[in-house]
N, C-alpha and C positions, 0 to 999 in steps of 0.2 A: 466466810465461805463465798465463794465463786461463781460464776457459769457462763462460762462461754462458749462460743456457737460460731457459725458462720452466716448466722442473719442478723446478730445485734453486737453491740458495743458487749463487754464484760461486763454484768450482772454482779453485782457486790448484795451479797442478801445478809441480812438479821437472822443470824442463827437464835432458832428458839423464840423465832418469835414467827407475823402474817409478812408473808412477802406478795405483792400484788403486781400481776404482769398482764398486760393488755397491747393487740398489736393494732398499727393501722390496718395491713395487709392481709388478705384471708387465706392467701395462700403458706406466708409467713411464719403465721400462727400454727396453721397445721402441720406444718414443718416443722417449727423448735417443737410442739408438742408429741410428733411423732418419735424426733430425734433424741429428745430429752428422758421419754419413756421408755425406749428401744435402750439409749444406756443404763439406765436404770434398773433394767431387767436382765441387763447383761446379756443380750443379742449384740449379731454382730452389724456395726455400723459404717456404714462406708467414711473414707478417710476425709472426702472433699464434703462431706453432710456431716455436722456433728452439733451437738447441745452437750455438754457433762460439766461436772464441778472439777475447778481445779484449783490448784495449793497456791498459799500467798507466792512460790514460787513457780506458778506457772503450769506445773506437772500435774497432768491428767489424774485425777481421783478415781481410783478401783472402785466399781459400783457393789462391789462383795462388801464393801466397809459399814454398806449403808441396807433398810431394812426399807426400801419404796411401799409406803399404802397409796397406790392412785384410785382416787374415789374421781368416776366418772358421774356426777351429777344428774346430767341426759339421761341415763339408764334409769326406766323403772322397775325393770328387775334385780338391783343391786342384790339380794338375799338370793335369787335363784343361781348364779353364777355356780358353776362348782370348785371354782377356788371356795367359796364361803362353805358348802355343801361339806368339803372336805375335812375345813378347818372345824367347823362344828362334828363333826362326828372323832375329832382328831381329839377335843376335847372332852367327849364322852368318854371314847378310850381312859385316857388317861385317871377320869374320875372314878373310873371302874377299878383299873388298877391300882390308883394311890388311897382313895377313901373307903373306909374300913365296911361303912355301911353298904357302900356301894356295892364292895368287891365279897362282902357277905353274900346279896342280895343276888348276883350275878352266878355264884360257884353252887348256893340251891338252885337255881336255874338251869346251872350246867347238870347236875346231877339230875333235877328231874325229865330233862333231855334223855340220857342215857338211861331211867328206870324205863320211861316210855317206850325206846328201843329194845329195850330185853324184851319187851310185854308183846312185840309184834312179830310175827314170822311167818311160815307156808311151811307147811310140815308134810312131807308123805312116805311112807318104806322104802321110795326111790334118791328122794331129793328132799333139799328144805332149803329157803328161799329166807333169808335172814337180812339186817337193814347192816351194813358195813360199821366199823367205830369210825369216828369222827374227830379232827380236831377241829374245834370251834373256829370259825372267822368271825372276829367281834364285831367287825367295820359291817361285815354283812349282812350279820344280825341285827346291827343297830339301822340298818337302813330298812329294814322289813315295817320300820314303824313311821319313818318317814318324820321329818320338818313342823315343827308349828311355831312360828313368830308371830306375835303378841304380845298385849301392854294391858295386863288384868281383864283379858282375853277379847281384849277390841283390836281390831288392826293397828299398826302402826302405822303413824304418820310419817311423811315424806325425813324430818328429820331425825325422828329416831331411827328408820333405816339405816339413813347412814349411820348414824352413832354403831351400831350394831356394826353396822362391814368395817368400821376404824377400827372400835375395840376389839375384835374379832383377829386383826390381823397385826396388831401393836405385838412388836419382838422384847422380849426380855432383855438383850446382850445386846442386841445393833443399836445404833444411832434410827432412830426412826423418820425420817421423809415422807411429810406429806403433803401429795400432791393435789388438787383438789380443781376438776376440770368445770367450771362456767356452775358454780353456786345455787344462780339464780335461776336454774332451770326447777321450774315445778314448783315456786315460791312465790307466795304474796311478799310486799316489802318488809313486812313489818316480820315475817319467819326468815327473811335473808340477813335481818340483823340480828333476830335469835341465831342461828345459825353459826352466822358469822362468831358470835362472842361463842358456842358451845368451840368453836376448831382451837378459838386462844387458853382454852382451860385445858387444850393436850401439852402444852410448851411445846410443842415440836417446832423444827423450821418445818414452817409450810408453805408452799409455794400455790398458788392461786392464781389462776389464769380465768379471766372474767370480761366480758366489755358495760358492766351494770356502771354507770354511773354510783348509784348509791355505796358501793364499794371500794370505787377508784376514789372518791372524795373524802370518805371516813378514816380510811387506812391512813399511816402512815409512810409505809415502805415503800413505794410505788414505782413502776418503770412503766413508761408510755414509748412504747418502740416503734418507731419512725418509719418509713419503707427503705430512706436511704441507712438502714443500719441504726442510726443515734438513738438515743434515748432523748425524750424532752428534757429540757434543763431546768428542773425544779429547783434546783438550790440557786439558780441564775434568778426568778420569780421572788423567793423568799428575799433576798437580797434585795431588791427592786421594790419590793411592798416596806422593808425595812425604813427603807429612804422617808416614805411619806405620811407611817403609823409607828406608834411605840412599839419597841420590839417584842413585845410580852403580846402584843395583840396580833402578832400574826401566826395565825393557830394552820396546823398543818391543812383543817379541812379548806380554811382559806386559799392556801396556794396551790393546794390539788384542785381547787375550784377551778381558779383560773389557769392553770397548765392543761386540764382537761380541754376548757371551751377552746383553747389555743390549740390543743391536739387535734381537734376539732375542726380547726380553720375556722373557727367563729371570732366576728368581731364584736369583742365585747362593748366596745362603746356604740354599740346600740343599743344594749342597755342602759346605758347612763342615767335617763331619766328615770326608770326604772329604782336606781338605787340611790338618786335623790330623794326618788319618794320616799321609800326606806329609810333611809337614814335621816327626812325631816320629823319623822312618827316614832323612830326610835330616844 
């Protein structure tokens, strides 16, 4: 799987697996991310501006094929959105209608609705003043009781939120895409790694857009996008470390370490002494 744009080189990602994308440029970024999402959602996109996935043969991927969850991070009202709103009451419906108890439990309800109504009216020798029948709107009924999110009735925390807006919006039948904007907002380090491992237990490809170090170094997959277009050249690094360590010892966090501080513009031999010391105590 694919993606290209008109601010970076072609994007080669790990389907079903973390793909991790980080730009120099702040404008860049909010541009593949605008563009990427807009296709996603199947709005329409101007021809000279684009982000989408395309086929080992080049040709633009219909965004209908795919099921986009973008979980925006930043947001602390993730649960109040009414996408969410919707899809939870989408799912009452349904448990009403499919589960036996439920749909018991709902049709006395309905009836005691309509004995109530027979019991009310304005009677006089002129006129009489009676409540209309009704057909039930479930969605509207169920909203007269309103939302409660909770975890053995304590609030939830920043990551079970999300867990809740992923699982909530994962498709049956589509390919599921997910998108997952800046992780680290509203995260100590040590729940960004929780985190991080809760998104690999979806298998989805997911795509992650992050500038956290702790992220960009742990992953494997990673694109460090350039201002002129490129990607840094990781596999150029691993290559080059190959040279002057056994090759079993050059572990991915390694070369994203130092493809990072290069992304960077740091020079790492400033460190040097640094990891003389290190490496004499090792």
């Amino acid at each position: 799987m694919k993606i290209a744009s008109h601010i970076t080189e072609v994007l080669k990602l790990k389907e079903r697996s973390m793909n991790i994308i980080t730009f120099e440029d702040t404008n860049q970024c909010e541009a593949f991310i605008q563009n990427f999402t807009d296709y996603m959602m199947n709005k329409e996109v101007e021809d000279s501006q684009f982000a989408h996935f395309i086929s080992d043969d080049y040709e633009t991927m219909s965004p209908k094929n795919f099921n986009p969850i973008i979980l925006n991070c930043g947001d602390r009202n993730l649960l109040g959105q009414k996408l969410i709103e919707d899809k939870v009451y989408q799912v009452f419906e349904e448990q009403i209608i499919n589960y036996e108890v439920a749909n018991h439990s709902f049709l006395k309800f309905e009836q005691s609705l309509i004995d109530l109504k027979n019991t009310l009216g304005i009677y006089d020798d002129d006129y009489q003043i009676e409540l209309q029948p009704s057909i039930f709107k479930l969605r509207r009924l169920l909203k007269l009781f309103g939302l409660d999110f909770h975890n053995d009735l304590e609030d939830l925390n920043e990551i079970n939120k999300r867990k809740v807006f992923i699982d909530l919006l994962i498709h049956s039948t589509k390919e599921n895409i997910l998108i997952v904007l800046f992780p680290e907002s509203h995260l100590g380090i040590r729940d960004i790694k929780v985190f991080m491992q809760l998104l690999k237990k979806y298998h989805f490809t997911t795509i992650v857009f992050t500038n956290h170090p702790s992220i960009i170094i742990n992953e494997e997959n990673i694109f460090l996008c350039k201002i002129n277009k490129e990607c840094h050249d990781i596999e150029k690094i691993k290559e080059e470390l190959s040279l002057f360590i056994p090759e079993e010892m050059v572990r991915h966090q390694l070369t994203n370490m130092i493809a990072y501080h290069e992304f960077l513009g740091e020079n790492l031999s400033e460190f040097e002494r640094y990891f003389k010391f290190i490496n004499h105590y090792n």
